[in-house]
Structures are given as C-alpha cells and as structure tokens.
Backbone as CSV, one residue per row, in Angstrom:
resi,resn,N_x,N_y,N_z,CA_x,CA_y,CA_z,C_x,C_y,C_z
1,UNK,91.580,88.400,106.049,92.167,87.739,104.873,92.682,88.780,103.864
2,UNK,92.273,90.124,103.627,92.295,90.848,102.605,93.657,91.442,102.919
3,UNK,94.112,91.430,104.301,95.314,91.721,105.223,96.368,91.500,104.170
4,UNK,96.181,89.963,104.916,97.547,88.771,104.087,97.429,88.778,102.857
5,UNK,96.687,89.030,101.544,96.492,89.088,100.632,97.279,90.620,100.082
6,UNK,96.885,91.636,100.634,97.461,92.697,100.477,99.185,92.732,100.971
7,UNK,99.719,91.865,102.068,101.137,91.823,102.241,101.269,90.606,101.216
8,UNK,101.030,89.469,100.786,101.695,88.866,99.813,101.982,89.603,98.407
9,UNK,100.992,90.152,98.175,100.820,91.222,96.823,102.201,92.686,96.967
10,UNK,102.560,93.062,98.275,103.810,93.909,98.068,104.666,92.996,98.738
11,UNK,104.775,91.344,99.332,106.306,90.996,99.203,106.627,90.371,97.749
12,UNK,105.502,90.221,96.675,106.284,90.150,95.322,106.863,91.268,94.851
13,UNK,105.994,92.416,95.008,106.622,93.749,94.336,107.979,93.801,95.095
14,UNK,107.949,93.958,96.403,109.120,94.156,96.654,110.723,93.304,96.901
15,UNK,110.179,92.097,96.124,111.078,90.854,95.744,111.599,91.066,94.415
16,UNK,110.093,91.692,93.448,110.921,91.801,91.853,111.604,93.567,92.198
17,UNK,111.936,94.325,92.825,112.295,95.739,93.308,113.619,94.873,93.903
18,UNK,113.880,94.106,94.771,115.140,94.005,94.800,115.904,93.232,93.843
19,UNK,115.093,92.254,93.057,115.878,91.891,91.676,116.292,92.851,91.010
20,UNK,115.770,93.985,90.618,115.651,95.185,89.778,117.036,95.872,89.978
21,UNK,117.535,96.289,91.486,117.966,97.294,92.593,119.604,96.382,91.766
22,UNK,119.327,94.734,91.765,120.666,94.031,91.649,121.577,94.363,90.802
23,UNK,119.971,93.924,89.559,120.850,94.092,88.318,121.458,94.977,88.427
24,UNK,121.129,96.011,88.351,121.566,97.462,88.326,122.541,97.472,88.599
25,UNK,122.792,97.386,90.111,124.240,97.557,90.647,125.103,96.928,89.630
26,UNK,124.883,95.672,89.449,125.591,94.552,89.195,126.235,95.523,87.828
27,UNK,125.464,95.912,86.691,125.616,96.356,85.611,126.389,97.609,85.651
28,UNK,126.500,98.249,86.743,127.410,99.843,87.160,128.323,99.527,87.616
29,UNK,128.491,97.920,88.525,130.324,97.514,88.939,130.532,97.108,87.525
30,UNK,130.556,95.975,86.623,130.872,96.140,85.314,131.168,96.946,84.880
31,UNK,130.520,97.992,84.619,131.375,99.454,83.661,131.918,100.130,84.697
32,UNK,131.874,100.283,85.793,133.626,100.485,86.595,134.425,100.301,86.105
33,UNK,134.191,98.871,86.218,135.690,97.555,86.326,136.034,98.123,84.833
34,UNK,134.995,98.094,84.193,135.701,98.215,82.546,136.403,99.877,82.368
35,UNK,135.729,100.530,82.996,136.415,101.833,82.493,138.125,101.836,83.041
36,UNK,138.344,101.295,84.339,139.694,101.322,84.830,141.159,100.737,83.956
C-alpha cells in the first residue's frame, strides 16, 4: 500500500510540474509574439 501511496503522491507533483512547465512556455511564446 505504501507503494501506491508513494506513486499517487509524485503523479500530483508531477501533474502540478507540468502545469508549471505550461505556463511558462505559454508566457515566453507571448513575449515572442510581442517582441516581433
């Protein structure tokens, strides 16, 4: 049990890590687009 407990506990981390990864991008094509 401590298994599955320990993989649910890093597929949140690594669910809010790809929210994180998005924004980001998302926020660096924006100031692209804007600098052009």
């Amino acid at each position: 049990m401590e298994g599955l407990e320990v993989l649910e506990v890093f597929h949140h981390e690594a669910t809010l890590l790809i929210l994180v990864v998005h924004l980001l991008g998302t926020q660096m094509l924006i100031n692209v687009r804007g600098k052009e």
